[in-house]
MIGU-154258 format. One record per residue (C-alpha): chain; residue in three letters; residue number from 1; x, y, z. Coordinates in pm, whole numbers. Layout:
A;ala;NUM;X;Y;Z
...
REM end
This chain:
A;unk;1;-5459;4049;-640
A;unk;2;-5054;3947;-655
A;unk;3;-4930;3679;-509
A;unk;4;-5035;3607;-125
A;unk;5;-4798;3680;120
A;unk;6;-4800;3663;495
A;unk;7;-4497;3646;740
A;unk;8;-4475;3506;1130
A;unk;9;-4231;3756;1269
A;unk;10;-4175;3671;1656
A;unk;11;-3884;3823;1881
A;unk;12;-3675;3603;2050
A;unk;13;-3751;3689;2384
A;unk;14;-3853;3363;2535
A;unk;15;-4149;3043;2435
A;unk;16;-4438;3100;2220
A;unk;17;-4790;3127;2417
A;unk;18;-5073;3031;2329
A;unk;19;-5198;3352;2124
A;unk;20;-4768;3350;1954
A;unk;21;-4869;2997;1785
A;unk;22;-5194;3112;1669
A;unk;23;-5108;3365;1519
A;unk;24;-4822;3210;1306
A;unk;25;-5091;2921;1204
A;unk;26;-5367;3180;1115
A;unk;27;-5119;3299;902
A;unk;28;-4991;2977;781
A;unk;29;-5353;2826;715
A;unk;30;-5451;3187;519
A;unk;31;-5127;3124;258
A;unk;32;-5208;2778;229
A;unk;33;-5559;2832;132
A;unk;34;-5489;3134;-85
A;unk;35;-5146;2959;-273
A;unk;36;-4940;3174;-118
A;unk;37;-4592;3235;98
A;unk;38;-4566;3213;423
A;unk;39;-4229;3352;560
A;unk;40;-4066;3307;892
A;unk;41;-3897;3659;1012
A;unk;42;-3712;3695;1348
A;unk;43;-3774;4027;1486
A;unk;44;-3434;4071;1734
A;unk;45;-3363;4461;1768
A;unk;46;-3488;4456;2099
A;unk;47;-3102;4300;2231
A;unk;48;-3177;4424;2601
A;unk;49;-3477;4136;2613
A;unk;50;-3328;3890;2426
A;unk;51;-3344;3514;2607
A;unk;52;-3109;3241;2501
A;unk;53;-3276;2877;2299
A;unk;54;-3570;3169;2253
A;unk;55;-3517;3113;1823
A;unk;56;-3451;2704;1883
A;unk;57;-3740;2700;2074
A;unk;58;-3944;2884;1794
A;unk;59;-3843;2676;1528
A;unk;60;-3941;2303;1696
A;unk;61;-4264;2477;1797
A;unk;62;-4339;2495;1438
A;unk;63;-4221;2197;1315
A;unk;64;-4394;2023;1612
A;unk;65;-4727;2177;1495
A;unk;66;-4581;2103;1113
A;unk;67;-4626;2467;1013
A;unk;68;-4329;2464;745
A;unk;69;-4250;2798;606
A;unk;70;-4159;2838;248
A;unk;71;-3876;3158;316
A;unk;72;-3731;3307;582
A;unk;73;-3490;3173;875
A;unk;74;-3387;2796;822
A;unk;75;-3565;2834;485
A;unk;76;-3378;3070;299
A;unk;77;-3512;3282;15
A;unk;78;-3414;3606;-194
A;unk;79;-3528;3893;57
A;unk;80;-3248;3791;271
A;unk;81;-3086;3831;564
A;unk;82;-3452;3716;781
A;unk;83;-3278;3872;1083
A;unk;84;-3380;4241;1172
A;unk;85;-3034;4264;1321
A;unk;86;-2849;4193;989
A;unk;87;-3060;4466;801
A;unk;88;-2974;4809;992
A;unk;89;-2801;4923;669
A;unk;90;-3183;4911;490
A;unk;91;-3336;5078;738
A;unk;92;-3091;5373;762
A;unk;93;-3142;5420;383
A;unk;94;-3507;5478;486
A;unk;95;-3471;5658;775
A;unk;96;-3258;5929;575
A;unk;97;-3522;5936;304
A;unk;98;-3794;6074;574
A;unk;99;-3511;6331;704
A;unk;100;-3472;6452;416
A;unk;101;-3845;6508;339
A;unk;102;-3913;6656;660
A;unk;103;-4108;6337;798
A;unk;104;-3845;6259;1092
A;unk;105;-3620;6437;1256
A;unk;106;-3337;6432;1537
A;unk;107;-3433;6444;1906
A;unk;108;-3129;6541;2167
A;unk;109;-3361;6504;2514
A;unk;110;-3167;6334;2756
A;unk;111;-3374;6085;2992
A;unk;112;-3328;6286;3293
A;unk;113;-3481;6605;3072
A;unk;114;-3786;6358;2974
A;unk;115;-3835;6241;3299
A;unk;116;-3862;6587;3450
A;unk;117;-4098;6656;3191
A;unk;118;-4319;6379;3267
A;unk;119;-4350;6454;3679
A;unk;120;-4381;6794;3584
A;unk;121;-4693;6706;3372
A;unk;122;-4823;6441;3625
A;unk;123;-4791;6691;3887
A;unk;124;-5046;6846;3730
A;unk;125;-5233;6570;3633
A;unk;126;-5158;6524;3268
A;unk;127;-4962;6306;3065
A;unk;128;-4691;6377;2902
A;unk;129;-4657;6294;2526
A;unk;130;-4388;6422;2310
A;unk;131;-4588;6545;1990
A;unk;132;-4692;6846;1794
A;unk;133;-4801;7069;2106
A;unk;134;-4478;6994;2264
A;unk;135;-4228;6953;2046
A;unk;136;-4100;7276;1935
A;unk;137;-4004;7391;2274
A;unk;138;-3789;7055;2344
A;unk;139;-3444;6971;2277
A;unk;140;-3456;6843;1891
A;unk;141;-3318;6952;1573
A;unk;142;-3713;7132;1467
A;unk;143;-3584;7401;1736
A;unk;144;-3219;7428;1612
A;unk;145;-3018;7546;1252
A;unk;146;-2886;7355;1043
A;unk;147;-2545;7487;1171
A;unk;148;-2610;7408;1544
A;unk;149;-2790;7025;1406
A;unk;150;-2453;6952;1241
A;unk;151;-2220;7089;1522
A;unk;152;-2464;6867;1745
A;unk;153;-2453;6532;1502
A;unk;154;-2094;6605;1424
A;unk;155;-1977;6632;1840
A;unk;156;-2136;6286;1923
A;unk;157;-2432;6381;2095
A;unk;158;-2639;6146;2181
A;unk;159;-2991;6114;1992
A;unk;160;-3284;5949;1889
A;unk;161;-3487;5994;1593
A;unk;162;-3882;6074;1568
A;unk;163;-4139;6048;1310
A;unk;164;-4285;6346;1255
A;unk;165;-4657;6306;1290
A;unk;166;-4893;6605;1135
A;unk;167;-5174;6700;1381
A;unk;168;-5551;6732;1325
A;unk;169;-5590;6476;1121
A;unk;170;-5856;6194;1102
A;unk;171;-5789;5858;966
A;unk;172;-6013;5661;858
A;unk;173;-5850;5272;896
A;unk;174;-5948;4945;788
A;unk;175;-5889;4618;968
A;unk;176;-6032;4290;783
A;unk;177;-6194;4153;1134
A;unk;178;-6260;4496;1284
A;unk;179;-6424;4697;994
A;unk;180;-6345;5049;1000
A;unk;181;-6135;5263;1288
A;unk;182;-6121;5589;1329
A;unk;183;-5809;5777;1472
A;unk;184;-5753;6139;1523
A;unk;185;-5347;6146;1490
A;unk;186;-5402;6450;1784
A;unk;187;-5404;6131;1998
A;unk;188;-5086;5999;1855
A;unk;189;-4742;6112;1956
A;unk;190;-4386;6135;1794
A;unk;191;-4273;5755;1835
A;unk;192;-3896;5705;1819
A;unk;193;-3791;5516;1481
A;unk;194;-3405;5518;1571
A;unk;195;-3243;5424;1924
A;unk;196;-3029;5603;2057
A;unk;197;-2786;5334;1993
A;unk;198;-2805;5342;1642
A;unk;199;-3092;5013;1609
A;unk;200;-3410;5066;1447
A;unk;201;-3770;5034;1660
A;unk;202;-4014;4749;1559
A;unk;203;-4184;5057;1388
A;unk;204;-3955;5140;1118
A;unk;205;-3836;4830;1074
A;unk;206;-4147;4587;1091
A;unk;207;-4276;4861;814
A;unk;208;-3994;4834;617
A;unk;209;-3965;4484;624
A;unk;210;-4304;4395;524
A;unk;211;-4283;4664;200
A;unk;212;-3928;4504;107
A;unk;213;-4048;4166;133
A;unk;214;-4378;4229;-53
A;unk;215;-4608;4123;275
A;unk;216;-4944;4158;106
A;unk;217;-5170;4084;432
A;unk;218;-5039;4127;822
A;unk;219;-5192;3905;1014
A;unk;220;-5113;3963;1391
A;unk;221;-5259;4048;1730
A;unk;222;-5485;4219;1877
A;unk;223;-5217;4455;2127
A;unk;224;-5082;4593;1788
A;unk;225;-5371;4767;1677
A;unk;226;-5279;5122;1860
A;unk;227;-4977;5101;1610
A;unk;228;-5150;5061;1335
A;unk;229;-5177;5430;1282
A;unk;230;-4804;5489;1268
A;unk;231;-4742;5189;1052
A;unk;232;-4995;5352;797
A;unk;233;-4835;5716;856
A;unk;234;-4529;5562;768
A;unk;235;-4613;5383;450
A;unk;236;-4795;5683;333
A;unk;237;-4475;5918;441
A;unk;238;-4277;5629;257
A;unk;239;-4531;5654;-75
A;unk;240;-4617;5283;-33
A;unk;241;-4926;5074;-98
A;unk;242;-4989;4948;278
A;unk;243;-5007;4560;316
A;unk;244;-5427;4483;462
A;unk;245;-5448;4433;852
A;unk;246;-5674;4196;1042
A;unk;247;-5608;4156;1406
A;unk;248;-5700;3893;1622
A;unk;249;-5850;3864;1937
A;unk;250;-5702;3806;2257
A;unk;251;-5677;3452;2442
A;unk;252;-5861;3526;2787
A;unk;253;-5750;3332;3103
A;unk;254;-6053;3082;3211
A;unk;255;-6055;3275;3537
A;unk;256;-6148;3625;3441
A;unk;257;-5872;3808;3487
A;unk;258;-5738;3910;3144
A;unk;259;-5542;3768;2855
A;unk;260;-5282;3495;2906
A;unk;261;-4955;3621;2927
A;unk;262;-4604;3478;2963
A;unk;263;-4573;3668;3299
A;unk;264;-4853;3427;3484
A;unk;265;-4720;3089;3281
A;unk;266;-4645;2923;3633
A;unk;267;-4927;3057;3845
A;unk;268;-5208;2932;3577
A;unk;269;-5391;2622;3621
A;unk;270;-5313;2539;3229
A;unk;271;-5032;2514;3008
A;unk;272;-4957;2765;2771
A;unk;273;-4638;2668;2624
A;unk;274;-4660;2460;2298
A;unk;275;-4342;2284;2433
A;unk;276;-4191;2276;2750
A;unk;277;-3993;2568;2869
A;unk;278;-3670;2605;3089
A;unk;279;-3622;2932;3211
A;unk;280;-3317;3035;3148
A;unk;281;-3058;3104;3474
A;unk;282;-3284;2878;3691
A;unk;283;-3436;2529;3744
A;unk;284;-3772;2581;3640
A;unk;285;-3923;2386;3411
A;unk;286;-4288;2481;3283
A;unk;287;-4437;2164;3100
A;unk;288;-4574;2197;2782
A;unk;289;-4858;2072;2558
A;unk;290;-4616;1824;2410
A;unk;291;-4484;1691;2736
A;unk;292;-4844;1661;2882
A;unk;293;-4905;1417;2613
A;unk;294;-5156;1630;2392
A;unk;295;-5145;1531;1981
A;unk;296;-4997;1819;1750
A;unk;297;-5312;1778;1529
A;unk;298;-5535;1759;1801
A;unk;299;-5362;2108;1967
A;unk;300;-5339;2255;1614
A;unk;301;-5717;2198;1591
A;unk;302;-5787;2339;1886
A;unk;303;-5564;2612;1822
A;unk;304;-5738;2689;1511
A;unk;305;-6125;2733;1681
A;unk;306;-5952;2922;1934
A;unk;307;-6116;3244;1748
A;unk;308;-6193;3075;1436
A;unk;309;-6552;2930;1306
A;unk;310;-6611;2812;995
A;unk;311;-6981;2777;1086
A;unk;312;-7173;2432;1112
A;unk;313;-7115;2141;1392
A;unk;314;-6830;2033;1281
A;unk;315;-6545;2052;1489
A;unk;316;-6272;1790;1389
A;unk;317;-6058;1939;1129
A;unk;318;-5734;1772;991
A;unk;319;-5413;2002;860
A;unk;320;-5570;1998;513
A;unk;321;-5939;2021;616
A;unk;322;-5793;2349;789
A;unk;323;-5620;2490;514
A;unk;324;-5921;2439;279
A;unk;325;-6164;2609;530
A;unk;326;-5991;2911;653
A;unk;327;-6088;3268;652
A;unk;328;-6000;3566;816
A;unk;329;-6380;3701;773
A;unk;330;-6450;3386;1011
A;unk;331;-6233;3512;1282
A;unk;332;-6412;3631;1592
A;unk;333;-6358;4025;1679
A;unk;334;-6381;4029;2067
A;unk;335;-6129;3792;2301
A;unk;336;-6185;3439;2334
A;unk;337;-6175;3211;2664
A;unk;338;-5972;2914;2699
A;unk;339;-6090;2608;2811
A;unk;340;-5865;2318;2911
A;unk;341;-6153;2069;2913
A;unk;342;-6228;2149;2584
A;unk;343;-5780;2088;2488
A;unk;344;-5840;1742;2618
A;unk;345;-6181;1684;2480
A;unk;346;-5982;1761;2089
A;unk;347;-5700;1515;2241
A;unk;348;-5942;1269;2311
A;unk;349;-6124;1264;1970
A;unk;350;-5765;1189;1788
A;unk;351;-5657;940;2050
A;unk;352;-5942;716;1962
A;unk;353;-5755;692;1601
A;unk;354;-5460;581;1755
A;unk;355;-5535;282;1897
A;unk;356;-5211;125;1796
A;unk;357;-4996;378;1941
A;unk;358;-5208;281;2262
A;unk;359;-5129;-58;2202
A;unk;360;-4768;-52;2165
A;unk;361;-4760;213;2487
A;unk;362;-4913;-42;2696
A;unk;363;-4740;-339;2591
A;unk;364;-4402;-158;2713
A;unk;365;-4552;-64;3014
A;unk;366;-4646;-433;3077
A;unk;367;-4273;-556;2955
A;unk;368;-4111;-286;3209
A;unk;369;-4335;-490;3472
A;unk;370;-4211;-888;3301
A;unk;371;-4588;-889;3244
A;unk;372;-4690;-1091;2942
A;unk;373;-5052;-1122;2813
A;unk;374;-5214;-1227;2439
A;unk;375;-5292;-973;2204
A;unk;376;-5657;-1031;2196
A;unk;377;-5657;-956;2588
A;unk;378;-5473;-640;2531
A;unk;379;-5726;-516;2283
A;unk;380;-5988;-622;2511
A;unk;381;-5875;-404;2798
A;unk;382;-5811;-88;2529
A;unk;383;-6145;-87;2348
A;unk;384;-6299;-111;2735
A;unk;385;-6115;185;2872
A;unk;386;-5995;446;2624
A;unk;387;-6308;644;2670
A;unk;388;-6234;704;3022
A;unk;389;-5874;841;2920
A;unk;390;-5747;1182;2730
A;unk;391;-5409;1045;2683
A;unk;392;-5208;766;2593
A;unk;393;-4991;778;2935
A;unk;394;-5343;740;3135
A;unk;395;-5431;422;2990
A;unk;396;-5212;223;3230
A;unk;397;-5345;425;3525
A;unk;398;-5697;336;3413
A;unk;399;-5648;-50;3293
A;unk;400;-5386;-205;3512
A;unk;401;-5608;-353;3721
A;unk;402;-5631;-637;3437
A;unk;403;-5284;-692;3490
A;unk;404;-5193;-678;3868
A;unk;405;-5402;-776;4150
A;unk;406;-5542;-424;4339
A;unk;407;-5241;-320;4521
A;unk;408;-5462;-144;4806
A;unk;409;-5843;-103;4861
A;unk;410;-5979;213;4871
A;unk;411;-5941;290;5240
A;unk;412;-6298;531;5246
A;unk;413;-6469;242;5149
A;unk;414;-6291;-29;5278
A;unk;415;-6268;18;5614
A;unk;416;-6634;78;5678
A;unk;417;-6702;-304;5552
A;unk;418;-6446;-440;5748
A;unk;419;-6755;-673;5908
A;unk;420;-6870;-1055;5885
A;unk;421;-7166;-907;5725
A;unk;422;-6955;-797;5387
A;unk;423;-6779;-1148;5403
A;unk;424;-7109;-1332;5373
A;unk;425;-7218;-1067;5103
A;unk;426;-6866;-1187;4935
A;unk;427;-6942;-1515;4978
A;unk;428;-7281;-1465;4777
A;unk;429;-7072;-1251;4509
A;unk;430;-6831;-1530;4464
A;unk;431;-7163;-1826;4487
A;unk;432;-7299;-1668;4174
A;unk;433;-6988;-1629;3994
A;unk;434;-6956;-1979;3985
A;unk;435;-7287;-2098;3878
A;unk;436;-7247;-1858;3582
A;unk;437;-7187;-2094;3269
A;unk;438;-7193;-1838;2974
A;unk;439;-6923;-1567;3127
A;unk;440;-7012;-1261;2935
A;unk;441;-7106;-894;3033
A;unk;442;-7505;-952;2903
A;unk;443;-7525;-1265;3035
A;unk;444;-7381;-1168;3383
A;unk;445;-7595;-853;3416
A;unk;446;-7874;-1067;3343
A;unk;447;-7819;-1322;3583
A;unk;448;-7648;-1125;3863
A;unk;449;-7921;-881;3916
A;unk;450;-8200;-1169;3911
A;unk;451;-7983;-1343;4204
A;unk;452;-7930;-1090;4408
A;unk;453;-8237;-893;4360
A;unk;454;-8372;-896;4689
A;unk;455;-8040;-768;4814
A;unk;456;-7863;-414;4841
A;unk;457;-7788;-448;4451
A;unk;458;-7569;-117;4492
A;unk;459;-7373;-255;4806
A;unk;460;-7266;-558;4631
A;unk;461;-7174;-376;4285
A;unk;462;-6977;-178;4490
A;unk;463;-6828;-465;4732
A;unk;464;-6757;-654;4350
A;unk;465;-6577;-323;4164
A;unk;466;-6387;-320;4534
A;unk;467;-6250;-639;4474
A;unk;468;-6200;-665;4127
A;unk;469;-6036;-309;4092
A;unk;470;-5962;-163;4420
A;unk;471;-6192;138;4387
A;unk;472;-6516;257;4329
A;unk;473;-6395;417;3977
A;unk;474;-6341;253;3662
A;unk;475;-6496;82;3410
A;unk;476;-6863;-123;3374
A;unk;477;-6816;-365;3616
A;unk;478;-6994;-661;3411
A;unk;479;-6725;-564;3140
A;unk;480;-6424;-618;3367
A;unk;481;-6574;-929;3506
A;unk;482;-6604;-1084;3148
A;unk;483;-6224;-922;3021
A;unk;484;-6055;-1079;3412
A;unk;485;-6286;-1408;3346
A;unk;486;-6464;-1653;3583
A;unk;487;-6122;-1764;3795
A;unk;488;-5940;-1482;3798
A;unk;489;-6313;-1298;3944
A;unk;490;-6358;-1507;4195
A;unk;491;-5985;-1489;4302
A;unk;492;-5993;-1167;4382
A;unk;493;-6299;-1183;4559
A;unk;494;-6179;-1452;4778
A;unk;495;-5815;-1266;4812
A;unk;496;-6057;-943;4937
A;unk;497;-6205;-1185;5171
A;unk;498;-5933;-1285;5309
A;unk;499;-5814;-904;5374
A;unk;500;-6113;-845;5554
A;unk;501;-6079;-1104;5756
A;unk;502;-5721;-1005;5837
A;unk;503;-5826;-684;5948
A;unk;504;-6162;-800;6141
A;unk;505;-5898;-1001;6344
A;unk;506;-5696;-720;6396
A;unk;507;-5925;-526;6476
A;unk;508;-5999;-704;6763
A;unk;509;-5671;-829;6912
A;unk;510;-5630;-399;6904
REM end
């Protein structure tokens, strides 16, 4: 086989989703492991959809997720210019080339003549399609001479031009992740190849494109596979070797209710975005993977499983481990669900390698506060609580307890011990604190649990997270007791104490 090459070729008509990335790192990961090119294309006929920062916003996606083409926009390369809108002159040459052999042709129907067409069809209960049963009683140059096509091209009528498509015929398609598909082109119609305002569809120029640039694979998704057909027709029509296919599946919502699109981006309950997104004229701002504090490896890795196995438990894959493994043959055919519990269980697997980037985040947070603690503490208090978080910016949320006193007790709780009853339970809390000589976890579950044995041992574990942490969340309790120490403990026992008794008082002067 020649040289591997694949191409990302996204239109600048706002953020890549979810499904936009993975496709341009399926395709990335398949050159890599193959030694071949991957090439960066920007797809921008369609000017009437075009959104401003769309390309920017394309280009620090990738480089966030370091997916570094070797050609194409920002790259360079000799199959230049990358921009469909800089290569209109190519595709005309084409497009004449299947006039000439009878494979296209010129279409004159004016929208309101179409449109009448299509309610008088509906009317009836069909659907209108402009093909091989309809098209020689329409308004197109297969009905007219040559003399009343060039009086007609030469008077500035407007017009569009078709491909041709030959009925009754039966092809028989391959698709690496599908297997075979079969299409009878009675079920395909006359799709336009030339605007009426002179640009080229995605058809004829995605096609072109890909033969011109030598794409040997096109990797894309699954909503392209009802083109498929044309894209064949017109390689054939063209007398080209067709690149191979493989489409991927779709990228369900977690709810049910179909694929994730960019439409629903603000009413779903997870981001979609790689990066966040502005929309353009207004002041919304949809957050994005980056902003939420997710890893690029760790979304790139769960990017990748995102319809890709390579079989076996393993599920932690680095850049390279990625590029060694893939295969399209490993793809899954039907759609896949996402899951934003498993996105943060991948972000939680690399965050436990970062441990220094969790120590440096906390120690700002600490100097924003003119807090200052040793090192060793610090590392206590991280090793303790970074299972509980999925991201570096939680781990003040979750630790700083071991830095400030509990600003507040957790009102459900605390106000239903607001009695002498939990101040003599305190009392015993803070008795056996003291008596304690070795301060550590084993030792104080050990000795703890033999005091108060005869007690409500879940009452006072609660009544000593209260005070220590000011909640019934967080951490092992006999852990936090030996990271605060034996002072500090029984500090905030007696400071809870004393906000009980506040309250008792209160209470009764109320």
């Amino acid at each position: 086989m020649s040289c591997i090459r694949v191409r990302f070729a996204p239109s600048p008509t706002g953020p890549l989703h979810l499904g936009g990335i993975r496709t341009a790192l399926y395709n990335y990961l398949f050159a890599k492991k193959n030694r071949g090119t991957f090439i960066l294309r920007i797809e921008d006929t369609d000017r009437k959809r075009f959104v401003p920062n769309s390309e920017s916003y394309i280009l620090e996606t990738l480089k966030w997720c370091q997916i570094e083409p070797d050609e194409g926009v920002g790259y360079g390369g000799k199959y230049f210019p990358y921009y469909q809108s800089q290569r209109g002159y190519i595709y005309r040459i084409y497009l004449n080339k299947l006039l000439e052999k009878g494979d296209a042709y010129y279409a004159f129907d004016t929208d309101q003549e179409l449109n009448k067409k299509r309610k008088e069809y509906s009317d009836r209960g069909l659907t209108f399609s402009y093909n091989a049963r309809v098209r020689m009683y329409l308004n197109n140059s297969l009905t007219m001479t040559k003399k009343q096509l060039s009086y007609k091209l030469n008077d500035g009528t407007s017009y569009v031009i078709r491909f041709k498509i030959k009925p009754g015929e039966k092809l028989k398609i391959q698709d690496i992740i599908r297997g075979t598909i079969m299409v009878n082109t009675d079920t395909l119609d006359d799709k336009v190849l030339l605007k009426s305002n002179g640009v080229a569809t995605y058809h004829l120029a995605n096609t072109i494109d890909d033969y011109l640039m030598k794409i040997t694979h096109v990797i894309r998704g699954e909503e392209w596979i009802p083109s498929m057909p044309l894209h064949l027709l017109l390689y054939r029509s063209f007398g080209w070797i067709p690149p191979l296919f493989a489409h991927l599946p779709l990228i369900l919502r977690d709810d049910g209710k179909g694929k994730i699109s960019k439409r629903n981006a603000e009413s779903l309950d997870f981001p979609i975005f790689p990066l966040r997104w502005k929309v353009p004229g207004h002041k919304t701002i949809i957050q994005g993977y980056r902003e939420l504090g997710y890893f690029p490896e760790a979304f790139v890795n769960m990017l990748a499983f995102l319809g890709w196995n390579p079989g076996g438990k393993k599920e932690i894959f680095s850049l390279q481990e990625l590029k060694n493994s893939f295969s399209l043959e490993k793809i899954n055919k039907s759609g896949v669900t996402f899951n934003l519990n498993k996105a943060n269980w991948y972000n939680k697997q690399y965050l436990n390698k970062k441990k220094e980037e969790i120590f440096s985040f906390l120690c700002t947070e600490l100097q924003n506060r003119s807090l200052f603690y040793e090192k060793d503490y610090l590392w206590k208090v991280i090793h303790l609580t970074i299972n509980r978080i999925n991201f570096i910016h939680e781990i003040w949320e979750h630790s700083s307890y071991f830095f400030v006193y509990p600003s507040y007790y957790d009102p459900s709780f605390f106000d239903k011990i607001c009695h002498q009853n939990t101040i003599d339970q305190l009392k015993l809390c803070k008795e056996s604190l003291s008596k304690v000589q070795k301060f550590t976890s084993v030792n104080l579950r050990f000795l703890l649990k033999k005091r108060i044995y005869d007690k409500n041992i879940r009452e006072i574990m609660q009544l000593f997270r209260l005070s220590l942490v000011g909640s019934l969340k967080g951490s092992d309790i006999f852990m936090i007791l030996e990271i605060l120490g034996k002072e500090e403990s029984i500090r905030r026992i007696e400071n809870m104490m004393k906000k009980i008794k506040e309250k008792i008082d209160n209470d009764s002067f109320c």
